[in-house]
C-alpha positions as CSV (number, residue, x, y, z in Angstrom):
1,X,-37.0,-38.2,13.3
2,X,-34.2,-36.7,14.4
3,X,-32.3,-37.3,18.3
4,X,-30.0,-34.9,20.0
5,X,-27.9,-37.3,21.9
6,X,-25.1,-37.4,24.5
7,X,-25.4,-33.8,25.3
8,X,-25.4,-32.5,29.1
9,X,-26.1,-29.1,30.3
10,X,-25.9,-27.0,33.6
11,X,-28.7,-24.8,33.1
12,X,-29.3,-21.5,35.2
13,X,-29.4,-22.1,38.7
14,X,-31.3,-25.3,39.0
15,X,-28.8,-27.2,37.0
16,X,-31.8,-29.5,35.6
17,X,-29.8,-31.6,33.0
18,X,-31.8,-32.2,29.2
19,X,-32.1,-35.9,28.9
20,X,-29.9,-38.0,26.8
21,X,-32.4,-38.6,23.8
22,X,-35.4,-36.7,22.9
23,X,-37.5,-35.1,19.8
24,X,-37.0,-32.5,17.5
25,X,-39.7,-30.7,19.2
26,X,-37.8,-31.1,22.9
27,X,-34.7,-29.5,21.0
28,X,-37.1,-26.0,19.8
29,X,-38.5,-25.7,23.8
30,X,-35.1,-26.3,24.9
31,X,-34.0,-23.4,22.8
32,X,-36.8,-21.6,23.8
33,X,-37.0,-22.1,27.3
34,X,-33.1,-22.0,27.9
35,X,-32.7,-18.5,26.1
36,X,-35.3,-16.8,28.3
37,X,-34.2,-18.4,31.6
38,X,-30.2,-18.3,30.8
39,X,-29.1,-16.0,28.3
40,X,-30.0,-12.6,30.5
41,X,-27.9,-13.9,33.8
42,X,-24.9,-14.6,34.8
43,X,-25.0,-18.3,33.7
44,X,-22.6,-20.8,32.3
45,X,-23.1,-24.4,30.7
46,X,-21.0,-26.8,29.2
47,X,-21.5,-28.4,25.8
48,X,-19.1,-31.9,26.6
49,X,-19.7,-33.6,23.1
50,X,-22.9,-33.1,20.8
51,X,-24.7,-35.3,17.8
52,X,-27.7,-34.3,15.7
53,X,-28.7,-37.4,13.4
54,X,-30.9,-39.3,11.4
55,X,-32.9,-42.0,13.2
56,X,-31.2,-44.7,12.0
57,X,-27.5,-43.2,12.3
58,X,-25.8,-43.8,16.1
59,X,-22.1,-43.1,15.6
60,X,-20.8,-40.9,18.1
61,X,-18.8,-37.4,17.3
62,X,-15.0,-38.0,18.1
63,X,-14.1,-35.1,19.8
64,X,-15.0,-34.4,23.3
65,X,-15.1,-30.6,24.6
66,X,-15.1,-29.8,28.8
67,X,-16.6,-26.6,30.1
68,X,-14.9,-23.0,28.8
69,X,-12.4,-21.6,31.4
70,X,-11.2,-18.6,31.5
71,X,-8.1,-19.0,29.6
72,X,-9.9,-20.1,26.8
73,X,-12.5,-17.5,26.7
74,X,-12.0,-15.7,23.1
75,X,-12.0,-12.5,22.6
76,X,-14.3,-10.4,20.3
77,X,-13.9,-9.3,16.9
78,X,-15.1,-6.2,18.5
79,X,-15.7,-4.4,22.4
80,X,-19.0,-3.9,23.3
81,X,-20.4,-0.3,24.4
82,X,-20.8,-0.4,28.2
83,X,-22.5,1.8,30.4
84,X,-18.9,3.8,30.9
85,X,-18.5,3.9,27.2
86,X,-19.4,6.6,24.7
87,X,-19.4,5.5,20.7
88,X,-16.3,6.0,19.1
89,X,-14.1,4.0,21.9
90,X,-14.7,0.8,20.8
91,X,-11.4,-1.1,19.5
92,X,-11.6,-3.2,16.2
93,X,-10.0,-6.3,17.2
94,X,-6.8,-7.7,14.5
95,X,-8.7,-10.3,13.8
96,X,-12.0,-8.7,12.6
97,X,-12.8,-9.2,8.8
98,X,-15.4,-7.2,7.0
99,X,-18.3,-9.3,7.0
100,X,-19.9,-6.6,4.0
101,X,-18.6,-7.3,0.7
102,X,-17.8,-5.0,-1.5
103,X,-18.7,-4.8,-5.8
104,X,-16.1,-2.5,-7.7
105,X,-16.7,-1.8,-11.5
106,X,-14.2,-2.4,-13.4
107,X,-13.2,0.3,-15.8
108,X,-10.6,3.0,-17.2
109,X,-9.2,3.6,-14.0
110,X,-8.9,0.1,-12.8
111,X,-8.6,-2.3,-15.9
112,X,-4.8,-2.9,-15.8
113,X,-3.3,-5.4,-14.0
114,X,-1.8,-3.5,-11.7
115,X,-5.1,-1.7,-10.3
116,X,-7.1,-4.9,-10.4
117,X,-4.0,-6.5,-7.9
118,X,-4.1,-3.5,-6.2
119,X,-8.3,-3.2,-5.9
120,X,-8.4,-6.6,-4.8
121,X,-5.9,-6.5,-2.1
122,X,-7.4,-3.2,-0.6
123,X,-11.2,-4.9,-0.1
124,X,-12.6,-6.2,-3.5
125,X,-14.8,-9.0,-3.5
126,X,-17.0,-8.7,-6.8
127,X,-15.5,-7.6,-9.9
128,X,-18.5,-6.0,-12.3
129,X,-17.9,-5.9,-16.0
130,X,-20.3,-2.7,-16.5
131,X,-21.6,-4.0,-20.5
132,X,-22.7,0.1,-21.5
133,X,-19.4,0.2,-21.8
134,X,-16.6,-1.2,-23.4
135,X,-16.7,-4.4,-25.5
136,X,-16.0,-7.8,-25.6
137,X,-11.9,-7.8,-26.2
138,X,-11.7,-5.3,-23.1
139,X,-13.7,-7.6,-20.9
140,X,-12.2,-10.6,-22.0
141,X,-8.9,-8.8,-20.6
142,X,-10.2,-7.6,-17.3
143,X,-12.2,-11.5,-16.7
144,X,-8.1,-13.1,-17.3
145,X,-6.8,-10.9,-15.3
146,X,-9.0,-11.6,-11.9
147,X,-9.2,-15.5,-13.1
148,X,-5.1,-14.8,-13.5
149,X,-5.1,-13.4,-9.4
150,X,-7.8,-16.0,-8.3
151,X,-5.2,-18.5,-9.5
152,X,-2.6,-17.3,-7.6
153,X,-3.7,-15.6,-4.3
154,X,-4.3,-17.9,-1.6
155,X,-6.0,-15.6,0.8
156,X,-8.4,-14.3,-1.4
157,X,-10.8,-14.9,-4.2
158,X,-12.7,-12.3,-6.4
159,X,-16.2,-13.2,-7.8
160,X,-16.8,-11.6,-11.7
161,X,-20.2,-10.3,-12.2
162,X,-21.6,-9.4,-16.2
163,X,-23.6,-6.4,-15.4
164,X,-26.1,-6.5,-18.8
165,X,-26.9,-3.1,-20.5
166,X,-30.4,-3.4,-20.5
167,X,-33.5,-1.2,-22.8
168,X,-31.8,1.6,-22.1
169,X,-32.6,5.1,-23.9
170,X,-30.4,7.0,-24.3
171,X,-29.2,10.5,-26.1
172,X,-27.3,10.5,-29.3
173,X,-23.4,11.3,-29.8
174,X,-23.0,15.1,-29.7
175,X,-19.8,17.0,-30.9
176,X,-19.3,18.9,-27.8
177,X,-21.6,19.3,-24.9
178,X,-24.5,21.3,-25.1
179,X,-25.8,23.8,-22.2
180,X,-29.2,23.5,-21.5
181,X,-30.7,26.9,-19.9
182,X,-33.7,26.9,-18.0
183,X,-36.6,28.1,-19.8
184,X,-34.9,27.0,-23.4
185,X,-36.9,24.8,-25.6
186,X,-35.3,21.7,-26.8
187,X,-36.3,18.6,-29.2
188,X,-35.2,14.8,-28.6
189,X,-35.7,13.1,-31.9
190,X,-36.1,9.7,-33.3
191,X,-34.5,10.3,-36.6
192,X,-30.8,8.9,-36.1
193,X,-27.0,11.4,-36.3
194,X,-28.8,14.7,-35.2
195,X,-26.9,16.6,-33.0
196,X,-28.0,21.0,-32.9
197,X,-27.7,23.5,-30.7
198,X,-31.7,22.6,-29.9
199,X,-32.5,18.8,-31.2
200,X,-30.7,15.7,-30.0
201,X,-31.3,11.9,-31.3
202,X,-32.4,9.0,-29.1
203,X,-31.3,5.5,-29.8
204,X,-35.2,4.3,-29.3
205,X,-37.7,4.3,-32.3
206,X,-41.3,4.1,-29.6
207,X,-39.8,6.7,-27.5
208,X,-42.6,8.9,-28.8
209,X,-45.4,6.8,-28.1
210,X,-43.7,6.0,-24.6
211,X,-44.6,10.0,-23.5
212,X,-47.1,12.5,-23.3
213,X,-47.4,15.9,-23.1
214,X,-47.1,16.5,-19.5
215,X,-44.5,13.7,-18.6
216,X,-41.6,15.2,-16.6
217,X,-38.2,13.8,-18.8
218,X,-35.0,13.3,-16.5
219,X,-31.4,13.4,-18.4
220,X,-29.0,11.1,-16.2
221,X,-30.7,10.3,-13.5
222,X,-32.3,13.4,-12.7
223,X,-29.2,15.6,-13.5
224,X,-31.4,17.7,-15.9
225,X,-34.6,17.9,-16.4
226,X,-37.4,18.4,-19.5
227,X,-41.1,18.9,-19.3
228,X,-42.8,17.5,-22.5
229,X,-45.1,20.1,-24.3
230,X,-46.3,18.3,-27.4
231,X,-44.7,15.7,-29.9
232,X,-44.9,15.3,-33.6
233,X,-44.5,11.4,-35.6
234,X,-40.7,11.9,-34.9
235,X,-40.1,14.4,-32.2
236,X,-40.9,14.9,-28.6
237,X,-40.5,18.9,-28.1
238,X,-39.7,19.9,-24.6
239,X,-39.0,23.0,-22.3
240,X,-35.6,23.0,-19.8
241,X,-36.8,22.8,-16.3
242,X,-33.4,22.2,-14.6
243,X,-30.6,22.8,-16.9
244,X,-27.0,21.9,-17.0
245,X,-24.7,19.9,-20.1
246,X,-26.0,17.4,-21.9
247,X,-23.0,14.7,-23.1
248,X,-23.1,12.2,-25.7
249,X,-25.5,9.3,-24.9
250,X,-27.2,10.5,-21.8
251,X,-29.7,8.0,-19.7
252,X,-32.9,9.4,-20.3
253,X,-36.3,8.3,-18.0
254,X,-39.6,9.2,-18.2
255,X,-40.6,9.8,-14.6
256,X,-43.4,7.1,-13.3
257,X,-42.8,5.4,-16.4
258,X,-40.8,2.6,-18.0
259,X,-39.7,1.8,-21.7
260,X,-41.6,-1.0,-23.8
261,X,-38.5,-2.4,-24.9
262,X,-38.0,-6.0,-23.5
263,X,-36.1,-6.6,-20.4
264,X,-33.6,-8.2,-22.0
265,X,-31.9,-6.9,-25.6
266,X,-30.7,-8.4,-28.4
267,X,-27.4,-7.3,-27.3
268,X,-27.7,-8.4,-23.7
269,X,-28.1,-12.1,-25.0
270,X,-25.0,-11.4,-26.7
271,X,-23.1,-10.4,-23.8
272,X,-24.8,-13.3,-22.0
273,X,-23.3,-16.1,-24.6
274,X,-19.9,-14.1,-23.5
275,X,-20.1,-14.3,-20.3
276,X,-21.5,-18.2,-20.4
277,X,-18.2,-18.7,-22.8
278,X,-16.2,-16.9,-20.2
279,X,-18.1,-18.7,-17.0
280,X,-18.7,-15.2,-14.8
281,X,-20.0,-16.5,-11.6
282,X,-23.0,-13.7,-11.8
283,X,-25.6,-11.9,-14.0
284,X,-26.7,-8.6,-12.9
285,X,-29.8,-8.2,-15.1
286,X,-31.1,-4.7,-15.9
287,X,-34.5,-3.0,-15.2
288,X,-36.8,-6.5,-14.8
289,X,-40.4,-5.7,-14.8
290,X,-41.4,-9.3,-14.1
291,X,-40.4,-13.4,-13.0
292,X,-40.9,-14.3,-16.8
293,X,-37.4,-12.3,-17.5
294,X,-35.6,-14.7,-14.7
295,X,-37.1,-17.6,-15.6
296,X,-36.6,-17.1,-19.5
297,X,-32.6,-16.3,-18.9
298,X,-32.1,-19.3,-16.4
299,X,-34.3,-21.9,-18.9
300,X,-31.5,-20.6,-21.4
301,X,-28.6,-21.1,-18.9
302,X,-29.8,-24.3,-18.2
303,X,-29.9,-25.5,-22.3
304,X,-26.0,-24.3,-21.9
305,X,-25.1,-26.4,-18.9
306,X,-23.9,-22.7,-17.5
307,X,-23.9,-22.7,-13.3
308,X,-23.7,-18.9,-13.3
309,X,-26.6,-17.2,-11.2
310,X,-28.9,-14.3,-12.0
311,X,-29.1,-11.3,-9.7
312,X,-32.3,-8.9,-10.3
313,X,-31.5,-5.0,-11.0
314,X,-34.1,-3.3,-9.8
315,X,-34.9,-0.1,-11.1
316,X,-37.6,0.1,-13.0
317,X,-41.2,1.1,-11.8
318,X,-42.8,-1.1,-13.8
319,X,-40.9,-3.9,-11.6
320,X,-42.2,-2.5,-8.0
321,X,-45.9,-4.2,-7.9
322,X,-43.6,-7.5,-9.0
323,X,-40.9,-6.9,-6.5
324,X,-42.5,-10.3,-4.7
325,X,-42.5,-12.7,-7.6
326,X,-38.9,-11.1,-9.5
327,X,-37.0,-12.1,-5.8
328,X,-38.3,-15.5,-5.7
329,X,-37.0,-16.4,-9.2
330,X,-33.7,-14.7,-9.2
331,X,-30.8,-15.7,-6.7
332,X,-30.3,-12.5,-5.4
333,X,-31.3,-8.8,-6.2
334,X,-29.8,-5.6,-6.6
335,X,-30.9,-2.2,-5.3
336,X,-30.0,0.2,-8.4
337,X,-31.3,3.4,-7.2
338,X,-30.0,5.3,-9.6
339,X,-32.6,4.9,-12.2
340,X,-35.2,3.9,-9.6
341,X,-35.1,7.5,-7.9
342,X,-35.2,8.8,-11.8
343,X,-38.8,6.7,-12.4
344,X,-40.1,6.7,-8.9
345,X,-40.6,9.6,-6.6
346,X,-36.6,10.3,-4.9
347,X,-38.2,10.0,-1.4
348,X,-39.7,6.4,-1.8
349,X,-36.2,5.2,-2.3
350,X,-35.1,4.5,1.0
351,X,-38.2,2.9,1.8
352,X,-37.8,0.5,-1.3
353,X,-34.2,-0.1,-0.9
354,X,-35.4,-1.5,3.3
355,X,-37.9,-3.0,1.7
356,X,-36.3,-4.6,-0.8
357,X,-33.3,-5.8,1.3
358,X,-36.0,-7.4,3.9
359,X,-37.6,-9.2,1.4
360,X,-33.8,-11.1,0.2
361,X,-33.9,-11.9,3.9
362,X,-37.2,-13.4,4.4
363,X,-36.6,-15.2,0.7
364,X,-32.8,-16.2,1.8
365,X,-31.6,-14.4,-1.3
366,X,-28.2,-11.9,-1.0
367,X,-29.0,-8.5,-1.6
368,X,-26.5,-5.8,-3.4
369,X,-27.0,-1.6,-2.7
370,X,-25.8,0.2,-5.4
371,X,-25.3,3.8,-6.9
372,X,-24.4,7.1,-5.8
373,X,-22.4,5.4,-2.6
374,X,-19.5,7.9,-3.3
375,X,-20.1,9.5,-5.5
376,X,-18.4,12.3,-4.5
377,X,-15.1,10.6,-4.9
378,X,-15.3,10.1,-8.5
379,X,-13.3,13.6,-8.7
380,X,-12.1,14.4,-4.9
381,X,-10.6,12.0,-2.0
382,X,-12.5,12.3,0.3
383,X,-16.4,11.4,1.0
384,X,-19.2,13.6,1.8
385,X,-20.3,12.4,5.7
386,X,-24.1,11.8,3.6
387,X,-22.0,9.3,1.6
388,X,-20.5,7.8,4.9
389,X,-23.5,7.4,6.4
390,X,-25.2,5.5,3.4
391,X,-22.5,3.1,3.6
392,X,-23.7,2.7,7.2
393,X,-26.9,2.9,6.7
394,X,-27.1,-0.1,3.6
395,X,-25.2,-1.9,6.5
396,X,-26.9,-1.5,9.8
397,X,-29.9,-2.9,7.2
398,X,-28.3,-6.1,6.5
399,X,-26.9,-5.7,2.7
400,X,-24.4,-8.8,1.9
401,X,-22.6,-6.4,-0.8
402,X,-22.4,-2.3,-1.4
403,X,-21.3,-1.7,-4.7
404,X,-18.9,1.2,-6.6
405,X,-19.7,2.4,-10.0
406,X,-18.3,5.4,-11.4
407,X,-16.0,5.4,-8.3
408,X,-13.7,2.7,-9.4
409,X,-14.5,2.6,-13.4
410,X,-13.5,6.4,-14.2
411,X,-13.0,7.8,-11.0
412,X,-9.6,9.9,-9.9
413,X,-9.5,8.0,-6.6
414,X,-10.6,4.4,-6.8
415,X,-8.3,2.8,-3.9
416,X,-9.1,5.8,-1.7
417,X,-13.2,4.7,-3.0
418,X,-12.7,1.1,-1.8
419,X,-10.5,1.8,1.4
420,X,-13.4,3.9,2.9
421,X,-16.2,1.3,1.8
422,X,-13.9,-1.3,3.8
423,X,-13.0,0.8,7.2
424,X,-16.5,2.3,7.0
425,X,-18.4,-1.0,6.4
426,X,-16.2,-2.9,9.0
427,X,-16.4,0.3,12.1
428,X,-20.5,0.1,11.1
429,X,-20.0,-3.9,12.2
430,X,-18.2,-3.7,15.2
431,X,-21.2,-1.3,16.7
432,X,-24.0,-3.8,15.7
433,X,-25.2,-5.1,18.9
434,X,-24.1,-9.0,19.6
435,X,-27.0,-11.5,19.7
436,X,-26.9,-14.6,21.1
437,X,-30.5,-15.7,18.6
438,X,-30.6,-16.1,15.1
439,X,-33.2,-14.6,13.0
440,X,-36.3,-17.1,13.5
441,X,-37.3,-16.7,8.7
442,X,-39.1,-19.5,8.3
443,X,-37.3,-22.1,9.8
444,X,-39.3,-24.3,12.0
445,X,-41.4,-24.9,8.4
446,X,-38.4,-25.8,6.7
447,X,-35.5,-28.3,5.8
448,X,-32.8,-29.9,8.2
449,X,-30.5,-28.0,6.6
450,X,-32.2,-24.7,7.5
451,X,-32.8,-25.8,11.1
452,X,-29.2,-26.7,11.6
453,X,-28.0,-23.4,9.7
454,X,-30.1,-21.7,12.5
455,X,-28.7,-24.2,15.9
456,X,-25.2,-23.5,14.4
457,X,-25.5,-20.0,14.5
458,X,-27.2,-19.7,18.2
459,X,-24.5,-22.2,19.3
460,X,-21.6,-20.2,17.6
461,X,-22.5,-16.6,18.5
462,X,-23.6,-17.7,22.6
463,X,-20.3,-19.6,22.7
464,X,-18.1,-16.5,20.4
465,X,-16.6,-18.6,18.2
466,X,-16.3,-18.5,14.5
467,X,-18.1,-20.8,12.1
468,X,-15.9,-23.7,9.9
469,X,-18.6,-25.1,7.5
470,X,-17.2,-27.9,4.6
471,X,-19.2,-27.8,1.6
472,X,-19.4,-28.7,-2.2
473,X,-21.9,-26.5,-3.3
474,X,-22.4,-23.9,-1.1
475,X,-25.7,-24.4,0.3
476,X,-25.0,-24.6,3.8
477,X,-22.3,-21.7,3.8
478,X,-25.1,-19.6,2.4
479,X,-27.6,-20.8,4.8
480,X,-25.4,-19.6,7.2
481,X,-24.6,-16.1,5.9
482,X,-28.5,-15.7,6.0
483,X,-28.6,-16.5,9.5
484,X,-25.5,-13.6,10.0
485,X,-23.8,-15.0,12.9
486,X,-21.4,-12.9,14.9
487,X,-18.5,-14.3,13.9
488,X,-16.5,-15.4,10.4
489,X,-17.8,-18.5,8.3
490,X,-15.0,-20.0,6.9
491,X,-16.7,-21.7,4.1
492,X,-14.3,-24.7,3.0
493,X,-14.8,-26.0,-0.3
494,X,-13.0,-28.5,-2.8
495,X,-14.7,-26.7,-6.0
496,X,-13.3,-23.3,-7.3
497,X,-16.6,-22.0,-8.7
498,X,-18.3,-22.3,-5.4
499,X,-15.3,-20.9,-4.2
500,X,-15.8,-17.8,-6.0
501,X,-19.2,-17.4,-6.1
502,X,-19.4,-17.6,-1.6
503,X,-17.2,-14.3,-2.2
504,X,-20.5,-12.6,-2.7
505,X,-22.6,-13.3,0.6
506,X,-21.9,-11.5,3.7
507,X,-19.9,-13.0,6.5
508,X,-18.4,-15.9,3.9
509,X,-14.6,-16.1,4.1
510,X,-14.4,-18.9,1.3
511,X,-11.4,-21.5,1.2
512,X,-10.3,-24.0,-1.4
513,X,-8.9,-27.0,0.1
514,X,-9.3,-30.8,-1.3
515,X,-11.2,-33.0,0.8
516,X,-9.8,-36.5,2.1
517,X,-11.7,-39.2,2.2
518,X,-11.1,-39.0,6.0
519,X,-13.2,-36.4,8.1
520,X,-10.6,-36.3,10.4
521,X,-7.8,-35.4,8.5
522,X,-9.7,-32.6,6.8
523,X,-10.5,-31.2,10.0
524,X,-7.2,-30.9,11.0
525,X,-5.4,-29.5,8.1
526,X,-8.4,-27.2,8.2
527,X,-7.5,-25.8,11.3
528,X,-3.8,-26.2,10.5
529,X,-4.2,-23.5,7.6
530,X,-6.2,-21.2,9.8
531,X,-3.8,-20.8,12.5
532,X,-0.4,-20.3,10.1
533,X,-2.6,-17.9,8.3
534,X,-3.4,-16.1,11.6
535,X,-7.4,-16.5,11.6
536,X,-7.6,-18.7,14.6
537,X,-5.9,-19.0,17.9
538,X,-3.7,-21.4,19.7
539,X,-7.0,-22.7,22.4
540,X,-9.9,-20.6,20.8
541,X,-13.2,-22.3,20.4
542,X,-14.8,-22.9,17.2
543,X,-18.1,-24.0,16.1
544,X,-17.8,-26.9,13.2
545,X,-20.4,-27.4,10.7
546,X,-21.2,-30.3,8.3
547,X,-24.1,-30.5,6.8
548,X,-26.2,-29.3,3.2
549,X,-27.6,-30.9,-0.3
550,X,-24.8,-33.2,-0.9
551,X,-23.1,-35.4,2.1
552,X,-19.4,-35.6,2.4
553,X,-18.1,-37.9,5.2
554,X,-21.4,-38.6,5.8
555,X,-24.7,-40.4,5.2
556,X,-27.9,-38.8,3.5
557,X,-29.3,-38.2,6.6
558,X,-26.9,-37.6,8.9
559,X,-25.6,-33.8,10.2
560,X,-23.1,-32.7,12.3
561,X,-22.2,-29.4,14.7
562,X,-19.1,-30.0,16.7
563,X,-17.5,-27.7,19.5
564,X,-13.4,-27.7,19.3
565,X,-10.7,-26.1,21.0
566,X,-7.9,-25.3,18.4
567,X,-4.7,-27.2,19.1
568,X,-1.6,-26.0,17.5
């Protein structure tokens, strides 16, 4: 059983003072009782030194904190709105850091050194190697050239996420591109090379026993659109509803429907030895229909020693009834709503993407929103204000990551695509209201770890200070990304691919420092880094945090939060 000990509080206006030991269960009212009575006056208290441990540890924190004057107060990343304030007036402290990460794909436009430099210094945090596209040489280049900048950049770190192709179909090669009139009648065929003025191929040999007359066929993403009137043994013959030009090796859905092929393709396990040989931090895995995909790819990644997780694309409708079981197994999921508004009705997608991005939170998973975020900007500079507002909207709904496609892998403007994700994603911050309560999940049925994830963040955003967390796999930096605290989590770590992989989860400012075999000393050349670097101040406050799977300075049982001032 754990003891709070050593910790007294002025509390609202009757100053009753918590008593020096007590229950895990005295701690929860405390919280309880404290936040309703306190946190809605004009009250201050006074955290003078705090210890959470084991039963059987009693060493006592070193550091010993007096009551917050008003010199040390610290300022806000961000002004809150008061009654004399109208939106748009708030000002976006220096300090404030993007707490939304953001995924570009990596393609033409961006797979020289120069653009991935320039990319990552502008606001890149996830590096996608889209595998449609390109092949294994012109990976390998782009994956040395972001390991090449992580090895050299001290302020930043980019993650690298294999994006697999997936059972796509897709159209065959044509010569030129062919205009499809509404009204025209036009064949998809299974027999391989044809390309007329009125048949195209597929790349998929069950794509006619996949339809039926009747089934409404969409051409990339709903771009163009067939309705199927009959088929013959190896031809599915269609009339144009909504025409337009139809390119080599067009995505093709079957809307309501999904492919039989299997989630995962004989190529995709091919690109998945790559990217085990080339340790990517992430999988992106396309259109899974069910848990048995996840669980099949991590058994594999496990036989391979590989420490590389498995995010969840979904887009499929076949994957919707699963959506439950899919999230559990994976690490994380993605919202592709690209090909889920081509196989679902388009208005149900903003009511599966909230849904979906409520369910990573309840299941502590990170959740990605994809496609179509500016998509405008693949040929002009400037966003539509629908595509402004998405970005907003996949924020105020608590995505860790929004993500860039064609934008940054063809498009004409790809720093202009990633500079408005950033000053978008960050204004959308500032205006989220400041709580002083974390979200509750599940954590009064869970692990310490969970419950101190959860105290930490309270503590931290009542108190306005930023987060230090030490870790050596990440678990408690993650906790605490989950529990989206006001403030930065700077995530310090002695292992590069945890490193790289925190770049993924919201709020996570991850750090590579080696650990001493002193707590002490680590502290302090902690906070020695943050203040050359600018991210602290000379007397602000900050909450530290250590704790997770695998003790440090500690014993098994034992966790710590600490108040500090910051001493230069």
């Amino acid at each position: 059983m754990a003891t709070i000990n050593n910790m007294s509080t002025r509390m609202c206006r009757d100053h009753r003072i918590l008593s020096s030991s007590g229950n895990l269960s005295d701690v929860f009212v405390l919280e309880s009782r404290f936040r309703k009575r306190c946190f809605f006056q004009n009250s201050k208290f006074t955290v003078r030194s705090m210890k959470v441990s084991g039963q059987n540890q009693t060493r006592k924190l070193a550091s010993s904190n007096g009551p917050l004057t008003a010199s040390e107060k610290v300022s806000y990343p961000f002004e809150l709105l008061t009654n004399n304030q109208t939106l748009g007036k708030e000002n976006i402290s220096p300090i404030a850091r993007r707490k939304t990460k953001i995924v570009c794909t990596i393609g033409p436009s961006t797979s020289s050194r120069e653009m991935i430099w320039k990319l990552a210094e502008t606001g890149m945090n996830v590096a996608r190697l889209n595998m449609s596209h390109g092949d294994h040489a012109s990976h390998k280049k782009t994956i040395d050239l972001v390991k090449e900048y992580n090895a050299q950049s001290d302020d930043n770190v980019i993650a690298i996420m294999l994006d697999t192709k997936g059972p796509e179909v897709r159209s065959g090669d044509v010569p030129q591109p062919i205009t499809l009139k509404e009204g025209q009648e036009f064949n998809f065929t299974i027999k391989r090379g044809v390309s007329t003025e009125d048949t195209v191929s597929v790349n998929y040999d069950d794509f006619i026993n996949d339809v039926e007359a009747g089934d409404m066929l969409l051409v990339d993403g709903g771009m163009m659109s067939l309705s199927v009137k009959s088929k013959t043994k190896d031809a599915v013959k269609c009339v144009v509803v909504d025409g337009g030009e139809l390119k080599s090796r067009r995505h093709l859905n079957v809307r309501g429907k999904s492919a039989t092929l299997p989630s995962i393709t004989d190529k995709d396990w091919e690109d998945i030895k790559f990217g085990v040989d080339k340790q990517v931090d992430f999988y992106a895995v396309s259109f899974v229909k069910d848990e048995k995909v996840v669980h099949e790819l991590k058994d594999y990644l496990t036989s391979c020693n590989a420490d590389i997780q498995v995010i969840v694309k979904i887009e499929s409708a076949d994957s919707i009834p699963n959506l439950q079981s899919i999230i559990s197994a994976s690490d994380g999921a993605m919202v592709a709503r690209g090909d889920l508004g081509a196989e679902l009705p388009i208005e149900d997608v903003p009511l599966l993407q909230e849904d979906i991005i409520r369910r990573c939170h309840n299941m502590q998973k990170p959740v990605i929103v994809a496609t179509n975020m500016l998509e405008s900007m693949i040929d002009h500079p400037t966003p539509t204000r629908a595509e402004v507002s998405d970005i907003a909207i996949a924020v105020r709904e608590g995505a860790d990551a929004v993500m860039l496609s064609g934008e940054t892998a063809h498009g004409k403007y790809p720093l202009k695509a990633v500079k408005v994700m950033h000053t978008v994603a960050l204004r959308t911050e500032s205006s989220l209201p400041f709580n002083t309560t974390a979200p509750t999940h599940n954590v009064y049925k869970s692990h310490m770890g969970e419950m101190f994830a959860f105290h930490a963040t309270i503590m931290a955003n009542t108190l306005n200070t930023p987060i230090i967390v030490f870790t050596r796999t990440g678990s408690m930096a993650i906790l605490l990304s989950h529990y989206r605290p006001a403030s930065t989590i700077f995530a310090f770590t002695n292992e590069e691919r945890i490193k790289q992989r925190l770049a993924l989860y919201q709020g996570a400012m991850p750090i590579y420092m080696q650990f001493s075999d002193d707590a002490e000393e680590t502290f302090a050349r902690a906070l020695k880094l943050l203040l050359s670097k600018g991210l602290l101040m000379e007397g602000q406050n900050v909450t530290l945090v250590q704790s997770g799977a695998q003790p440090i300075w500690r014993r098994e049982s034992t966790h710590h939060i600490q108040v500090r001032k910051v001493q230069a």
